[in-house]
C-alpha positions, 0 to 999 in steps of 0.5 A, spaced: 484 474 502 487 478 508 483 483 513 482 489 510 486 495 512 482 501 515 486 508 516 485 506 524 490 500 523 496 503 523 500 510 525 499 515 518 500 522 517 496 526 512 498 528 505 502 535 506 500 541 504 506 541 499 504 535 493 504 535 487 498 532 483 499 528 476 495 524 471 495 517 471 491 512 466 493 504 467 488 499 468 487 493 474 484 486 473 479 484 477 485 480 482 489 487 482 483 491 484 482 487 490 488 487 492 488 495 492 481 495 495 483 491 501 489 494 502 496 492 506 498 491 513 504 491 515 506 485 520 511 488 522 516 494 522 521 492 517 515 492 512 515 499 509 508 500 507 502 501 510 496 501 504 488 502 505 483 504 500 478 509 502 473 513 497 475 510 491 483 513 493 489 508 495 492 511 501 500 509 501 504 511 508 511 509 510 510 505 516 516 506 519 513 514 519 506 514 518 508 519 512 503 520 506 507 519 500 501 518 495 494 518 495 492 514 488 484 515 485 480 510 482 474 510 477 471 503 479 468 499 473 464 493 475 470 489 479 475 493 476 479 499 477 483 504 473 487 509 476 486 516 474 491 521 478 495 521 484 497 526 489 504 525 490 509 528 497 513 533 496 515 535 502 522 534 502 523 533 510 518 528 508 519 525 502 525 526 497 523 524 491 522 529 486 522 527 479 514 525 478 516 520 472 519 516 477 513 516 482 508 515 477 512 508 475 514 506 482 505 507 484 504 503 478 509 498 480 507 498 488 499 497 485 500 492 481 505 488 487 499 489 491 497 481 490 504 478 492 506 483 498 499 479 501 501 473 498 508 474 501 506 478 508 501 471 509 505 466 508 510 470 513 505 470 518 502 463 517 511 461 517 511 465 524 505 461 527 507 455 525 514 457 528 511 459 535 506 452 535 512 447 533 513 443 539 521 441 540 521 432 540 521 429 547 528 427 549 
């Protein structure tokens, strides 16, 4: 599992004042819930988003920008989480979505994608060590 991301890791805005609050009701495994509760870190800036959990909310923040798109509340349950609400940007000099449909299918497709984004990030980072300590052959 990778380090755990900290708000302290990466450049990241608050949400604004100008949001919009909405209902959410999905469970995750105890694998998923891992994966929210140790966030993700970007490697580097072409990967979009930076993730942490905090409080029992995850804290989703376009990389590039620092820009809070959503916070996402948790109820625990032993091992589990159940996403309960989320507040959602809708400062449109940050964030253009405004259709909360949309919104609440693209968290619940982020969260549950946490796991292969951490898989993908630690093989693209454990690819890029091994390209930097490759030695070319002797002549």
């Amino acid at each position: 599992m990778p380090t755990i991301a900290t708000a302290a890791d990466w450049k990241n805005k608050p949400l604004p004042a100008r949001h919009v609050a909405l209902k959410l009701d999905f469970d995750l495994d105890a694998a998923e819930s891992a994966c929210v509760r140790h966030g993700l870190l970007p490697l580097e800036m072409e990967d979009k988003w930076f993730l942490y959990y905090q409080g029992n909310a995850l804290y989703m923040h376009r990389s590039w920008t620092g820009v809070c798109i959503a916070r996402v509340h948790f109820v625990s349950e032993g091992d589990r989480l159940h996403a309960v609400s989320a507040e959602i940007n809708r400062d449109p000099e940050q964030y253009a979505g405004t259709d909360d449909t949309a919104d609440i299918a693209l968290i619940e497709r982020m969260v549950r994608g946490m796991g292969a984004s951490q898989r993908y990030l630690e093989q693209r980072q454990a690819g890029a060590h091994a390209w930097v300590t490759i030695t070319p052959p002797e002549p």
